[in-house]
PARO-527426 format. One record per residue (C-alpha): residue in one letter; residue number from 1; x, y, z. Coordinates in steps of 0.001 Angstrom, whole numbers. Each point is the difference from the previous one (the first is absolute). Example, Ala and Ser with C-alpha at 12.3 -4.5 7.8 and 13.67 -1.06 7.14 Angstrom:
<pts>
r A	k 1	x 12300	y -4500	z 7800 $
r S	k 2	x 1370	y 3440	z -660 $
</pts>
This chain:
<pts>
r X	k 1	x 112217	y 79256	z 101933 $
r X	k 2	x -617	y 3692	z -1845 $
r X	k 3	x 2851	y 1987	z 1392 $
r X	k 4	x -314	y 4218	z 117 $
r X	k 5	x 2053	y 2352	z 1667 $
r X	k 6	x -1722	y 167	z 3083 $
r X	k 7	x -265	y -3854	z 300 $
r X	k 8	x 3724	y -112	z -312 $
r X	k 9	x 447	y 2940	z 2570 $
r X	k 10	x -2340	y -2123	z 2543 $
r X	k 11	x 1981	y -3015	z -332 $
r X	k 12	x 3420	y 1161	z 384 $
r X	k 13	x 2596	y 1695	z 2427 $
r X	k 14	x -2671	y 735	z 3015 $
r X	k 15	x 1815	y 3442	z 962 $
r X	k 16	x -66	y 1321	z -3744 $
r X	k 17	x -3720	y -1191	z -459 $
r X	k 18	x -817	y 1753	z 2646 $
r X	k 19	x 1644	y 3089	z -674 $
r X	k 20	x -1539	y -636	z -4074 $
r X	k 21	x -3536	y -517	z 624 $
r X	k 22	x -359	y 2407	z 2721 $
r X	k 23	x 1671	y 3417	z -1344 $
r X	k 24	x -2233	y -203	z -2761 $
r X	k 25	x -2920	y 552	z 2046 $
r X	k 26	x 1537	y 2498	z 2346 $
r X	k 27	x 537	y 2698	z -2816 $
r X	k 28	x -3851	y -1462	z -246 $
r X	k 29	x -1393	y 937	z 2789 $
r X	k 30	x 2106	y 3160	z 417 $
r X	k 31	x -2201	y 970	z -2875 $
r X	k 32	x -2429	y -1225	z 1267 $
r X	k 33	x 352	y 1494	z 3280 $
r X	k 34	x 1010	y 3176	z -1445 $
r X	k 35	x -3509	y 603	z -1945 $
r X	k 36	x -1365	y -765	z 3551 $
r X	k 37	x 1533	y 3070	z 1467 $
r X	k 38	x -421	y 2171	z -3244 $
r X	k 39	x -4067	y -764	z 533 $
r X	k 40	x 456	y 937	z 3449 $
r X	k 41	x 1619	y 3000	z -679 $
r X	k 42	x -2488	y 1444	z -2714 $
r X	k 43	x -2909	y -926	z 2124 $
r X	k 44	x 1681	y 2069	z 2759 $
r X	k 45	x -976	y 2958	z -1449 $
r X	k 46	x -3790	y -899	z 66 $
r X	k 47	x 596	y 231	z 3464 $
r X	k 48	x 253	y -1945	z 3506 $
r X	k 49	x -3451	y -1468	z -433 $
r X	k 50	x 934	y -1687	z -3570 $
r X	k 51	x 3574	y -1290	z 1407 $
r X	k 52	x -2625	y -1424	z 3120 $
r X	k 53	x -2254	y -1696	z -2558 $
r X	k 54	x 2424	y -2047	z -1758 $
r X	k 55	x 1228	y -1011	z 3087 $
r X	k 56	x -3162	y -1146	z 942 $
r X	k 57	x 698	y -2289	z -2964 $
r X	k 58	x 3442	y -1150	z 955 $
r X	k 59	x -1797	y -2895	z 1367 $
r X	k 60	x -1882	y -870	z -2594 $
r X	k 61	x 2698	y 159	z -2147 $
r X	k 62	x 1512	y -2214	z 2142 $
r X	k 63	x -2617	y -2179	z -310 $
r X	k 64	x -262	y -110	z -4222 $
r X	k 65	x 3803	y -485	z 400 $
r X	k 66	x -248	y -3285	z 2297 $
r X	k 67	x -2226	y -1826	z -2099 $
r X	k 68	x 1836	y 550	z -3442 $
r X	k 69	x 3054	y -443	z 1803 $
r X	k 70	x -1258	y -2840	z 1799 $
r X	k 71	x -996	y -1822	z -3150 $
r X	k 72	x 3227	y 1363	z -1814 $
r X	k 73	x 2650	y -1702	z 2167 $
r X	k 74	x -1920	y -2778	z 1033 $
r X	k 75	x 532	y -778	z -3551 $
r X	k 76	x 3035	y 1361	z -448 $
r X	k 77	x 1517	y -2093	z 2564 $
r X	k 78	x -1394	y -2986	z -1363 $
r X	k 79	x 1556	y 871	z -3463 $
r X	k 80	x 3460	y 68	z 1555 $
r X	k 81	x -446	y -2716	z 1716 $
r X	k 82	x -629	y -2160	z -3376 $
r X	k 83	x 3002	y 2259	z -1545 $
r X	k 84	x 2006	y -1914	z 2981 $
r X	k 85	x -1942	y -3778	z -1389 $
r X	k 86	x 471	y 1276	z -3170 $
r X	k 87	x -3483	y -957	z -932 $
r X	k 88	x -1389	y 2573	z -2099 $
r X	k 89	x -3068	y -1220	z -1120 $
r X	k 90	x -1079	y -246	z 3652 $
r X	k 91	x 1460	y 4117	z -66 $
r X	k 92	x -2260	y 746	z -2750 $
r X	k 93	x -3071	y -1288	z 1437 $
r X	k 94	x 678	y 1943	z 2959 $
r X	k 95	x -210	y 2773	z -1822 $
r X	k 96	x -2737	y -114	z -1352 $
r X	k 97	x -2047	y -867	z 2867 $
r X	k 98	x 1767	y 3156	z 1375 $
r X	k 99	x -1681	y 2223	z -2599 $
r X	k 100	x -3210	y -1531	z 455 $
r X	k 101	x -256	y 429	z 3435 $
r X	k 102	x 936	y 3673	z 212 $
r X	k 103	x -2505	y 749	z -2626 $
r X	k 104	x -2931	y -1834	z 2750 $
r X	k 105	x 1253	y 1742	z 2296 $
r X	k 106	x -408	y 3681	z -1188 $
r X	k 107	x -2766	y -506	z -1323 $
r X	k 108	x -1570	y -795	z 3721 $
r X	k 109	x 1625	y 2861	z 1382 $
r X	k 110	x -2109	y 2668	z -2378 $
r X	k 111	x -2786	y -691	z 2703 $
r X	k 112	x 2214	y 1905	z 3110 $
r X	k 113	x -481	y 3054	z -2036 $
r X	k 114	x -4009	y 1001	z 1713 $
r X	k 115	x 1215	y -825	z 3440 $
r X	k 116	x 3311	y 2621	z 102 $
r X	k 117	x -1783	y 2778	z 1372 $
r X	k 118	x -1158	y -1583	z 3021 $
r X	k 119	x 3176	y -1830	z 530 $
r X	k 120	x 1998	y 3463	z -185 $
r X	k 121	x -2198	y 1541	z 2670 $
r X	k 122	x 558	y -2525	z 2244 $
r X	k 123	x 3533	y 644	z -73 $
r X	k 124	x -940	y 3258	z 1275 $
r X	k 125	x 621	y 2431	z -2760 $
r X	k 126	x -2399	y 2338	z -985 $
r X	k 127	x -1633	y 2693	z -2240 $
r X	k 128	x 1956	y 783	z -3586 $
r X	k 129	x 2785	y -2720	z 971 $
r X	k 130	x -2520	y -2893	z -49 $
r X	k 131	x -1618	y 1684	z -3116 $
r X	k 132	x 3252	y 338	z -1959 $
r X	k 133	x 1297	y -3478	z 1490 $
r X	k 134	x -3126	y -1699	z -1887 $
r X	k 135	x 446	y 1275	z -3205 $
r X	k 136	x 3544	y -550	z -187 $
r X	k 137	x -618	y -4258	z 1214 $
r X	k 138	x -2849	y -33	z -2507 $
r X	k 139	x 1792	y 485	z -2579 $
r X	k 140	x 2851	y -2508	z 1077 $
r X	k 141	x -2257	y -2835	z 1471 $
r X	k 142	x -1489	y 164	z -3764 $
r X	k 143	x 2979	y -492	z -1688 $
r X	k 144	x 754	y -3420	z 2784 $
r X	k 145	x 458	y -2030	z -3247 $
r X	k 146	x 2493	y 1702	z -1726 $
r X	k 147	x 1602	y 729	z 3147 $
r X	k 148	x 295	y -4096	z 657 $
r X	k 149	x 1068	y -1176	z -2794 $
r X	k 150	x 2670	y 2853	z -634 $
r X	k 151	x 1969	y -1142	z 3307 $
r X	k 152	x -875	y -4031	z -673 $
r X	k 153	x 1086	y 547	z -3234 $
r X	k 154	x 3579	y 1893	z 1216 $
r X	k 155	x 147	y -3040	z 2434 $
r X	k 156	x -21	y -2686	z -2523 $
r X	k 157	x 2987	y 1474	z -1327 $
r X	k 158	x 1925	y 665	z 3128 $
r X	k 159	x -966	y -3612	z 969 $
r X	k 160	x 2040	y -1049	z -3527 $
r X	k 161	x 3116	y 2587	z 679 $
r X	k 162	x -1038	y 1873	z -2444 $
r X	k 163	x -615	y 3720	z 2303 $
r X	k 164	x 2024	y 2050	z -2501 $
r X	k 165	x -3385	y 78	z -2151 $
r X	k 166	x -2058	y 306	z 3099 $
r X	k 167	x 2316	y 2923	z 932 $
r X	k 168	x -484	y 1718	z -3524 $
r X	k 169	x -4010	y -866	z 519 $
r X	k 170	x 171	y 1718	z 3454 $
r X	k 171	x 1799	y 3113	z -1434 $
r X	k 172	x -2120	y 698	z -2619 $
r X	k 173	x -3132	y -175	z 2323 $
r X	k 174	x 1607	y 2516	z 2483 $
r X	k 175	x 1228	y 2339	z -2725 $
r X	k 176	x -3060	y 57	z -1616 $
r X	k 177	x -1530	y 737	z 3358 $
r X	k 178	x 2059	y 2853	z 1035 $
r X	k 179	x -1046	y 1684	z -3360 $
r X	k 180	x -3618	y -298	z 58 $
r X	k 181	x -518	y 1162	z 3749 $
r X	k 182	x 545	y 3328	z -526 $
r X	k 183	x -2012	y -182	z -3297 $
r X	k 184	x -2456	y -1675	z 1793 $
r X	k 185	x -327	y 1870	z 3235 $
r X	k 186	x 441	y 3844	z -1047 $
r X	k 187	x 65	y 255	z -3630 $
r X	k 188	x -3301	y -1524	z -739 $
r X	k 189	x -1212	y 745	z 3463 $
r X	k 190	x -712	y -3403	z 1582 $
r X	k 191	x 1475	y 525	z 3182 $
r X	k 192	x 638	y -3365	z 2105 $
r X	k 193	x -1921	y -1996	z -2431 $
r X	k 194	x 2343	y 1113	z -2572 $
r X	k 195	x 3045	y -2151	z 1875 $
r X	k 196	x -2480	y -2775	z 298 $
r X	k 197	x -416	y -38	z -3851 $
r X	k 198	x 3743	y 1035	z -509 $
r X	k 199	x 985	y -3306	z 1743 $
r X	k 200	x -3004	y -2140	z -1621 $
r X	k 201	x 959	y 827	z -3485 $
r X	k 202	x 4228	y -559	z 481 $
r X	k 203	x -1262	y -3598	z 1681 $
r X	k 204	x -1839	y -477	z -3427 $
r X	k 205	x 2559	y 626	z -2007 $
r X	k 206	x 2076	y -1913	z 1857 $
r X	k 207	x -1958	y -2921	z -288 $
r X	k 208	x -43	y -105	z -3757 $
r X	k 209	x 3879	y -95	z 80 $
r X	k 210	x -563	y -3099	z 1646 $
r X	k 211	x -1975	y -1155	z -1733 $
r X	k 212	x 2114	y 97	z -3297 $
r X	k 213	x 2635	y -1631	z 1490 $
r X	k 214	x -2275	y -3052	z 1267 $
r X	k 215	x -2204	y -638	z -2281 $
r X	k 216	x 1087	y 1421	z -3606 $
r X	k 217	x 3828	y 644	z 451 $
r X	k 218	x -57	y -4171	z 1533 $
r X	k 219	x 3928	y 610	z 1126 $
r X	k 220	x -108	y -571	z 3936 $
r X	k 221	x 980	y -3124	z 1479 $
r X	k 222	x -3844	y -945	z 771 $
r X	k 223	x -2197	y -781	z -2503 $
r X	k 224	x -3978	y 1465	z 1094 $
r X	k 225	x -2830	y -1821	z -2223 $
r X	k 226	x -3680	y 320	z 1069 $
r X	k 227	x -717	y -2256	z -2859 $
r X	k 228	x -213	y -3567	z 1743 $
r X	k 229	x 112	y 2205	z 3726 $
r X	k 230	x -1824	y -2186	z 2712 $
r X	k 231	x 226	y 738	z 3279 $
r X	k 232	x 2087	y -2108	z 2118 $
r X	k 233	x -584	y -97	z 4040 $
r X	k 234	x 3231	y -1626	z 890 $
r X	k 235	x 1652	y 3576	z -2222 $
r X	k 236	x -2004	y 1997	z 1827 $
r X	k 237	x 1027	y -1092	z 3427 $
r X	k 238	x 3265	y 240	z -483 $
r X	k 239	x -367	y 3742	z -1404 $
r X	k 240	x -2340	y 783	z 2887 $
r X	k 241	x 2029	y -1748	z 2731 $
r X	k 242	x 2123	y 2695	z -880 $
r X	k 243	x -1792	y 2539	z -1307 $
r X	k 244	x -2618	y -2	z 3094 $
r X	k 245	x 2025	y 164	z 2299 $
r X	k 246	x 2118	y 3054	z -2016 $
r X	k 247	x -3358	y 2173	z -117 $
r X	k 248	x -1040	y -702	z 3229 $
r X	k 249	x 3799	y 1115	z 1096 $
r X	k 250	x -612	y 3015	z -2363 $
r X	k 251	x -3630	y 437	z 1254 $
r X	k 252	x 891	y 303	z 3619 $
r X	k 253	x 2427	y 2555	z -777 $
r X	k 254	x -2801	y 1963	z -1893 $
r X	k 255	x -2459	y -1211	z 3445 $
r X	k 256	x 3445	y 1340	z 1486 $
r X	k 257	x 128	y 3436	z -1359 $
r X	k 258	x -4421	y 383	z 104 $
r X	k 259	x 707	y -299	z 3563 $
r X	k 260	x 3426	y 1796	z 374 $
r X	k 261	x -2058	y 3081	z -2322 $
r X	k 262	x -2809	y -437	z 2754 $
r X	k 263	x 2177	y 456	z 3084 $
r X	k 264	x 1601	y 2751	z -1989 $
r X	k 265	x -3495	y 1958	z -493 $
r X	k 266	x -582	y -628	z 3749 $
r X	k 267	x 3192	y 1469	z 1109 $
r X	k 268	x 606	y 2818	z -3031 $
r X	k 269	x -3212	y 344	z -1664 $
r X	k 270	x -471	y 586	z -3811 $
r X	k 271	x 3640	y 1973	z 106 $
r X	k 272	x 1886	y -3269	z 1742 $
r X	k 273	x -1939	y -2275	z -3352 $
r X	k 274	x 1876	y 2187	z -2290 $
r X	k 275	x 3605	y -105	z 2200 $
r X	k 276	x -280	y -3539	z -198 $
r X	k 277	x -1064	y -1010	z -3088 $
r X	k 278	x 2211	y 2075	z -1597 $
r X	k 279	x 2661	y -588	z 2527 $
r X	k 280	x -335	y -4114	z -1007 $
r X	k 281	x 437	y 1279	z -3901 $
r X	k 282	x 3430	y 924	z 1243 $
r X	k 283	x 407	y -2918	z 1669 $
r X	k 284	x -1042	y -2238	z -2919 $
r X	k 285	x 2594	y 1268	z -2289 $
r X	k 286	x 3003	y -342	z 2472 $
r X	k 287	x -1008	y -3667	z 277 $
r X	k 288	x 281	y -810	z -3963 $
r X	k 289	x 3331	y -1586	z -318 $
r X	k 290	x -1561	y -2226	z 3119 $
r X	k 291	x -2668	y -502	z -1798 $
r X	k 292	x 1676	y -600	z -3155 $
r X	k 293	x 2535	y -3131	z 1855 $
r X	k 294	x -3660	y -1287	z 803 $
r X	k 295	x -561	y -964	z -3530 $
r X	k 296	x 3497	y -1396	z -858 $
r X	k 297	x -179	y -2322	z 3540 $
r X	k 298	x -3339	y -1461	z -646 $
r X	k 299	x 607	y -823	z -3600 $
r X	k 300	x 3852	y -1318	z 309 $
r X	k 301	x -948	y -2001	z 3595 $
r X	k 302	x -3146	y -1283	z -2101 $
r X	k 303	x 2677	y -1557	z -2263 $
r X	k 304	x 2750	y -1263	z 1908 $
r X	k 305	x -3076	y -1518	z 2594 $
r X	k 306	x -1418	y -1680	z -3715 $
r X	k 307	x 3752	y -1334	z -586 $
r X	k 308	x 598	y -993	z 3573 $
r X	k 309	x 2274	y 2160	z 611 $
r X	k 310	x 123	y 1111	z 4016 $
r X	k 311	x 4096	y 1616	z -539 $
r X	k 312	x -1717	y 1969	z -2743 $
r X	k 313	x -2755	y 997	z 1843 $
r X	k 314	x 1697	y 964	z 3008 $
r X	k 315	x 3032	y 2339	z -2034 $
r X	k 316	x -3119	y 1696	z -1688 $
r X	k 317	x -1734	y 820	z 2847 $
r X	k 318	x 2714	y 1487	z 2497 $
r X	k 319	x 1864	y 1737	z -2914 $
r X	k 320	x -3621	y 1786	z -840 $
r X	k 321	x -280	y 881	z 3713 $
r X	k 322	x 3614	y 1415	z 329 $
r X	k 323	x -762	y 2114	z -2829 $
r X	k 324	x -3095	y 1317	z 1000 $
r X	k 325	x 1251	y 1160	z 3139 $
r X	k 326	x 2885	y 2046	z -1106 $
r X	k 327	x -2148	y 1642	z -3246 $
r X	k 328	x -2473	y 581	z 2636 $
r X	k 329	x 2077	y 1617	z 2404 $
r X	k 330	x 1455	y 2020	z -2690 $
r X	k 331	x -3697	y 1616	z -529 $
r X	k 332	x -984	y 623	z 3633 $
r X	k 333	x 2620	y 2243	z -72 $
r X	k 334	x -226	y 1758	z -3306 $
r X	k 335	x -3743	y 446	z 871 $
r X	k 336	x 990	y 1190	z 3342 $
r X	k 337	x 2645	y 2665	z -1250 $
r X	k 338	x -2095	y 1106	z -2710 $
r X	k 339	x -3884	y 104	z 1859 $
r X	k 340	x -631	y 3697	z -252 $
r X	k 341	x -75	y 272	z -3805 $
r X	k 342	x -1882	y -3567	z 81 $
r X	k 343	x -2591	y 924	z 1711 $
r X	k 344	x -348	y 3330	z -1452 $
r X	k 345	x -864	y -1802	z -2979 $
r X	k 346	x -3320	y -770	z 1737 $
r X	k 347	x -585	y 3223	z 1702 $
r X	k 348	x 661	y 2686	z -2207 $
r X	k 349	x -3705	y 1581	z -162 $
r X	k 350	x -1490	y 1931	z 2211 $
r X	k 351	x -2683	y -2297	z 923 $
r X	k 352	x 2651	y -3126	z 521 $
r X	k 353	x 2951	y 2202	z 1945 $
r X	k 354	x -1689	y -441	z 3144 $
r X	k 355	x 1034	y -3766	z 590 $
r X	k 356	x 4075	y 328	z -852 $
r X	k 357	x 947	y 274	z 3870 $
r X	k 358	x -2062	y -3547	z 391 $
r X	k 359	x 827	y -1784	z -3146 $
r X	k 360	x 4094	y 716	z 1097 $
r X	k 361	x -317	y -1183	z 2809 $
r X	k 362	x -1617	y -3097	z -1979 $
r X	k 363	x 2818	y -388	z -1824 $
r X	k 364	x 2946	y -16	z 2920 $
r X	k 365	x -2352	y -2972	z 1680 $
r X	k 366	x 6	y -2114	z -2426 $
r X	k 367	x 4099	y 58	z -877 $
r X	k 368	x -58	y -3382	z 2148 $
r X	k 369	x -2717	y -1416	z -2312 $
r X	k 370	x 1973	y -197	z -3482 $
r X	k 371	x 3289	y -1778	z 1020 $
r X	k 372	x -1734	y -3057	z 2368 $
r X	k 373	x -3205	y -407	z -2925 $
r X	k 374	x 2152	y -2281	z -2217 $
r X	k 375	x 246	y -2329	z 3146 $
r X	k 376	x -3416	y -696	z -435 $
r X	k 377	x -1486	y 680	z -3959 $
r X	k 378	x 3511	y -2133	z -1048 $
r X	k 379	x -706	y -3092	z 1961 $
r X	k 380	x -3848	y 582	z -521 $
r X	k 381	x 642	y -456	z -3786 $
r X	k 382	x 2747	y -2759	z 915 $
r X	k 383	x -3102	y -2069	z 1553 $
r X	k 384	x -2280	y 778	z -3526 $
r X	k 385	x 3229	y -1231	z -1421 $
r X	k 386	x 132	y -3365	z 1356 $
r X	k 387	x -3874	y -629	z 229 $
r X	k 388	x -644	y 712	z 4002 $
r X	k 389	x -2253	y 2736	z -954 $
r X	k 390	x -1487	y -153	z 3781 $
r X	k 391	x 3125	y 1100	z 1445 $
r X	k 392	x -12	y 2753	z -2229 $
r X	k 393	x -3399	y 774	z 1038 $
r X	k 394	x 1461	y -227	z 3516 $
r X	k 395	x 2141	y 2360	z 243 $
r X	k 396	x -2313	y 2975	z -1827 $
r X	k 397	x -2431	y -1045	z 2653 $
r X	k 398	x 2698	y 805	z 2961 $
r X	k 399	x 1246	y 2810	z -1391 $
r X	k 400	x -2925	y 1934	z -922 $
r X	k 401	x -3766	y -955	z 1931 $
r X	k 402	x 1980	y -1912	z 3268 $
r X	k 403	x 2911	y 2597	z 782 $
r X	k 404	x -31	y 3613	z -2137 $
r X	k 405	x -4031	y 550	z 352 $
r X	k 406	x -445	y -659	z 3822 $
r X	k 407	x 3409	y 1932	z 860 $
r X	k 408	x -912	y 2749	z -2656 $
r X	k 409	x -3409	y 446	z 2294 $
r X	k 410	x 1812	y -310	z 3390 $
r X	k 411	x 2629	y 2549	z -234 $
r X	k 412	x -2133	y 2063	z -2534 $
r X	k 413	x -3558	y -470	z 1594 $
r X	k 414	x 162	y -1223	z 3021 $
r X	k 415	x 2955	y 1428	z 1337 $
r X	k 416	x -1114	y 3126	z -1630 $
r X	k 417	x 2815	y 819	z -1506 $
r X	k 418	x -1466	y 1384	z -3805 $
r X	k 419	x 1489	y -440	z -3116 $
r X	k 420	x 3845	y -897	z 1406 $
r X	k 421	x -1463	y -2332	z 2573 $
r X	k 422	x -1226	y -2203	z -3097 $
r X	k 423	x 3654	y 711	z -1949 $
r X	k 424	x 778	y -1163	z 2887 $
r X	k 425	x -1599	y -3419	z 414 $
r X	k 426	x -183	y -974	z -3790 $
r X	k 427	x 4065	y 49	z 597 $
r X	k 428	x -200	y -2253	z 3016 $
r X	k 429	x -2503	y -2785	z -1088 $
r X	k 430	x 2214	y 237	z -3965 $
r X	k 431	x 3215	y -542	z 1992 $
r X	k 432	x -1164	y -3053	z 2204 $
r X	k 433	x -1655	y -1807	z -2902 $
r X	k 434	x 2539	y 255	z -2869 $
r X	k 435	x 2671	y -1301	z 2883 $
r X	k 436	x -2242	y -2948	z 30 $
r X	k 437	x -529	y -367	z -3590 $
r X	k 438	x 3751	y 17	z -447 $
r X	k 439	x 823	y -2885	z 2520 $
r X	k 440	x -3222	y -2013	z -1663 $
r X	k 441	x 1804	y 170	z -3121 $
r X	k 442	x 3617	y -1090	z 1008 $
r X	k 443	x -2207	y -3059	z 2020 $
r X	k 444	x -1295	y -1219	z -3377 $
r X	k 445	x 2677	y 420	z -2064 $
r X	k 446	x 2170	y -2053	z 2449 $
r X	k 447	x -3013	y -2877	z 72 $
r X	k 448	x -198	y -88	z -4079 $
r X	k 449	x 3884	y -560	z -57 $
r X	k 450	x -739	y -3689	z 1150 $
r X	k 451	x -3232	y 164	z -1327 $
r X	k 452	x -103	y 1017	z -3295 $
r X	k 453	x 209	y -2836	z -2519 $
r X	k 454	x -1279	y -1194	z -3556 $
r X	k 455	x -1737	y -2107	z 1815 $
r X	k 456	x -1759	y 2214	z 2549 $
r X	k 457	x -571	y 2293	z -2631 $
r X	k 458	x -3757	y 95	z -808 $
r X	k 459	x -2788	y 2216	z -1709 $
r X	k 460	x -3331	y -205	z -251 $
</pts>
């Protein structure tokens, strides 16, 4: 079988695969995560009602995300898996079919873009936010294709080992981002729209790298040839049996956050949209590393669950949570000591100051949140890992629509307690559900340890 770097990576020492594949997309993501707050920060000074807009699209984005994503390590997985069989032709067609699909599917999602309006004004925003908010989607929901097969495409090679490339891919994309917004937004005058075609144009660019390294470079581990392509049902239920139930995971936490941003306008108004969206920004870039062990469990459980490997398995997975833990303990703190000049980041015009008290006290609720995540987005991925992609769905399901919404609206809502009330209950239902998650995980990792043969081993 081809051999690469990555491929050797996957199917070696668990603890230092881990540590190899998933670094590489932390200092990713930080990037990534980074540009994220940059964008934030420059649309700040457009005011409260443009930092309230895009998080009217937080959802959304959400949304875009899951399916790419969905698609992405749905195959993904499956290409680790066959890493594990070593059977890369089987890889390769995955692949493909990966590409394909994505393409479909953003193609389909151009026709959201007349119905974003009305959807936005149901949330209960109004005036120049849901104006601003629609020009800023537009822009994004017509650029769906790009934006699927730029994260497919950055899957494929994380599903080979091969995220040092996908990191460099990632970089350049945020980078190029940070640049262009202000370019965008005040030196040619374009306001919000300008971020929309800041981010639009990195993705593109992005998407070309990729492109060179697939199909003219040729050096990856898979091979992608639309030649002799034919679509093949049993391929595509294995990516979807994944890859569904990843976007639907993803998609309830973006039906999670159109509902959490809904309770928020109800108890804060347009002022409480812009603590929290900007709030979760924060939030999102203190769970990277988290994020980033995600990766390196679902593509190096994906191989030892190919090779029959349950001891591998197992090592991989509690070594990723132990890590996570401590790295996320380590930011809740630093992002406790250090919250004043973070969130003055986001409130340093006149227009925005008004919402520092609330977004601090934001930021002391959710110190609980960073170090108990891993609990739950580490054995989440574990399950994509070793094909139960319905108790990954599972436990996004618990955590975000069965436990945080409802207690976010009790304590917040009904027990009228305003913004802290939902800090408040997000905490409690996150808390319950990732303790559940965690003992889920240690359940099936004990049952594949007498399990988990050659001979039990099967793909579609």
């Amino acid at each position: 079988m081809k051999t690469t770097k990555g491929v050797q990576n996957l199917l070696g020492d668990p603890k230092k695969a881990i540590v190899k594949v998933s670094v590489p997309m932390i200092i990713a993501m930080s990037f990534q995560s980074l540009y994220n707050i940059i964008d934030a920060i420059w649309v700040a000074g457009l005011g409260s009602d443009a930092l309230a807009a895009i998080g009217l699209f937080f959802p959304f984005s959400f949304a875009l995300i899951a399916l790419s994503n969905g698609v992405g390590i749905g195959g993904s997985s499956a290409i680790s898996r066959r890493i594990g069989q070593k059977n890369k032709s089987a890889a390769d067609n995955i692949a493909v079919h990966s590409v394909v699909l994505g393409i479909i599917i953003g193609i389909l999602l151009i026709g959201a873009i007349p119905f974003l309006g009305n959807i936005f004004s149901v949330i209960g925003a109004s005036g120049t936010t849901v104006t601003m908010a629609v020009e800023y989607s537009t822009i994004l929901f017509g650029g769906a294709v790009i934006l699927l097969f730029t994260n497919i495409a950055n899957a494929i090679l994380r599903g080979e080992g091969d995220t040092k490339r996908a990191m460099y891919a990632i970089i350049l994309g945020s980078v190029l981002n940070i640049v262009l917004d202000p370019i965008f937004i005040y030196v040619l005058n374009m306001g919000i729209a300008g971020a929309a075609w800041a981010t639009l144009i990195s993705m593109l660019i992005t998407s070309l790298l990729f492109v060179y390294w697939l199909f003219i470079k040729k050096d990856t581990f898979v091979n992608i040839h639309f030649k002799d392509f034919k679509m093949n049902l049993n391929i595509i239920k294995e990516i979807f049996s994944i890859g569904i139930p990843a976007s639907v995971s993803q998609l309830t936490m973006a039906t999670s956050m159109f509902l959490l941003t809904a309770i928020v306008a109800k108890a804060g108004g347009n002022n409480g949209i812009a603590v929290f969206s900007t709030g979760w920004r924060i939030v999102s870039m203190g769970i990277i590393p988290m994020v980033g062990f995600a990766t390196g469990v679902t593509a190096v459980t994906g191989a030892a669950y190919g090779s029959a490997n349950p001891e591998k398995l197992e090592i991989s997975y509690k070594y990723a949570i132990k890590m996570g833990i401590l790295i996320e303990l380590v930011v809740a703190v630093l992002i406790l000591l250090f919250e004043n000049q973070i969130a003055y980041l986001f409130t340093y015009s006149e227009s925005s100051v008004h919402i520092l008290g609330d977004l601090l006290v934001f930021l002391k609720y959710m110190f609980v949140f960073y170090p108990t995540m891993p609990l739950a987005v580490l054995t989440s991925a574990m399950f994509q890992g070793v094909s139960r992609g319905k108790n990954s769905l599972f436990i996004s399901f618990l955590r975000t629509i069965i436990l945080q919404v409802p207690m976010a609206y009790l304590f917040g809502v009904t027990f009228n307690q305003g913004l802290t009330g939902v800090w408040f209950g997000m905490i409690v239902g996150h808390v319950i559900a990732v303790s559940i998650a965690y003992l889920l995980g240690l359940y099936t990792i004990k049952q594949l340890k007498t399990t988990l043969t050659p001979e039990t081993v099967k793909f579609r």
